[in-house]
C-alpha positions, 0 to 999 in steps of 0.5 A, spaced: 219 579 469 223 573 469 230 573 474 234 575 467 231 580 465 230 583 472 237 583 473 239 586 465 234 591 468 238 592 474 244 594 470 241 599 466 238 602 472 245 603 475 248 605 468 242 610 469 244 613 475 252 613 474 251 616 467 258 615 464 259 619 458 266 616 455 270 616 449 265 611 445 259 617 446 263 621 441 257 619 436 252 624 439 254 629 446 250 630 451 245 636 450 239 641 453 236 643 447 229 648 448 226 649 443 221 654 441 216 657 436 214 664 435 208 662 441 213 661 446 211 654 447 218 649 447 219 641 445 225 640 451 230 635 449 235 632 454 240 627 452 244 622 455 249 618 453 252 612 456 259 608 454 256 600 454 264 597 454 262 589 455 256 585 453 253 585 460 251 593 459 250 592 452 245 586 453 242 589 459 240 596 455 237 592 450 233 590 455 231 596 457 229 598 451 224 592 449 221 594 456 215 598 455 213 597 462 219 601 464 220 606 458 211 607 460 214 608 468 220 613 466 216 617 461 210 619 467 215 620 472 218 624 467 212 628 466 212 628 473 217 633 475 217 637 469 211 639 471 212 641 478 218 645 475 213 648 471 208 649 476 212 654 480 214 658 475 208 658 473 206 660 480 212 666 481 210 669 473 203 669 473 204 665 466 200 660 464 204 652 463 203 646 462 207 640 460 205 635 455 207 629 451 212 626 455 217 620 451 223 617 453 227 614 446 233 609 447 238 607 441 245 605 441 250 608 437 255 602 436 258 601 443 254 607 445 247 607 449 244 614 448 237 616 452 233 621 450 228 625 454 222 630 451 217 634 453 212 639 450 212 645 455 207 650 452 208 657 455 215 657 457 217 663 454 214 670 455 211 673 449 210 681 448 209 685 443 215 684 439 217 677 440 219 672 445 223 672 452 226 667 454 229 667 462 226 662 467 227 657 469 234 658 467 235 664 470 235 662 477 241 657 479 241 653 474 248 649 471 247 645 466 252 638 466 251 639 458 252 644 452 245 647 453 242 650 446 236 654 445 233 655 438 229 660 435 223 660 432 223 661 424 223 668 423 227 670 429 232 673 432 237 673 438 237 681 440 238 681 447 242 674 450 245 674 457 250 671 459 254 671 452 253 664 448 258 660 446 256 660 439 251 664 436 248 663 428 242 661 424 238 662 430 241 658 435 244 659 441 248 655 445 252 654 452 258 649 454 256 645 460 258 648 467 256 655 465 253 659 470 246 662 467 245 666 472 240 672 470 240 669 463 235 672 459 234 671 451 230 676 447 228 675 441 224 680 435 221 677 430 224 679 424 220 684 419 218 679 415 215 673 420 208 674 421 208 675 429 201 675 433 203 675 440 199 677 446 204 679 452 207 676 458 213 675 463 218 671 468 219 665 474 224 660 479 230 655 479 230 649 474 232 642 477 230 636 471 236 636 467 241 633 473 235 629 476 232 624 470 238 619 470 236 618 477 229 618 476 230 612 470 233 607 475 227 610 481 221 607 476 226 602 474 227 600 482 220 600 484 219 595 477 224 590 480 220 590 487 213 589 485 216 583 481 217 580 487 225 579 487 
């Protein structure tokens, strides 16, 4: 990688750590979006946005976004933590977990740069004999930074929700950024007519991906630089 190139990189690193979200963000807000299907598997989404206010930043994410050596390293780092989070709620439900399909997808919206990151967590949500039940790793301290929203599988519905959501309607729950989800819990029933065949399950620990991936980005993006040489 050339002296350039590096040093666009290195802007977007920095960008990724502060993780400004301005006016310009306005296109698309950040969010933590789970959601499940009726086997309580989950595609968990979270999506960052960063204001690009001069050419600098601007090129530099362009950068960033034909590096598919950074993108490759971001994405396992990603997996990585995800997994480890999965790995002890595993450990304290009894629950069988496992993360997949790690991906990381960077646009721009005008003068916005909008990083998303995905994972598919297989056996996040408990089943039982009427539904689904949804409470770690939320559960246990966590404090999203963004509106966190959890969507139902087709079929079913919200009949327990602690604490009370935001918004509530065609099976979807969302939570401002900064709500204290202590004891959160979701129980979801399938609805007379959704054909549900579930076997039974249970619970799990704090969750601490959200606040971290930005940091992660610039880490992978780092460690990029010095193996170049620079």
């Amino acid at each position: 990688m050339d002296a350039n190139r590096i040093a666009a990189v290195g802007v977007v690193a920095t960008l990724l750590l502060v993780g400004s979200a301005g006016p310009a963000a306005a296109a698309q807000q950040p969010t933590f979006v789970v959601e499940l299907d009726d086997r309580g598997d989950a595609a968990v989404t979270i999506t960052y946005t960063y204001d690009l206010s001069d050419d600098a930043e601007q090129a530099a994410f362009a950068e960033l976004q034909r590096n598919e050596t950074a993108t490759a390293a971001l994405e396992d780092r990603v997996h990585d933590r995800f997994e480890r989070v999965a790995n002890a709620s595993e450990n304290q439900t009894g629950r069988q977990m496992e993360i997949e399909s790690a991906a990381v997808e960077l646009t721009r919206e005008d003068r916005t740069g909008v990083v998303e990151v995905s994972v598919q967590w297989n056996g996040l949500a408990a089943t039982t004999e009427d539904g689904l039940v949804l409470d770690e790793p939320f559960a246990s301290g966590f404090e999203p930074d963004r509106a966190f929203v959890v969507v139902l599988p087709d079929g079913y519905e919200a009949t327990a929700v602690t604490p009370s959501p935001a918004e509530n309607g065609d099976g979807r729950l969302e939570w401002a950024g900064g709500t204290a989800l202590d004891d959160f819990e979701v129980v979801a029933t399938a609805e007379p007519s959704a054909d549900t065949d579930a076997a039974t399950d249970a619970d799990g620990p704090g969750f601490g991906v959200g606040g971290a991936v930005a940091a992660l980005a610039a880490t992978s993006l780092l460690a990029l630089r010095r193996r170049s040489g620079t």
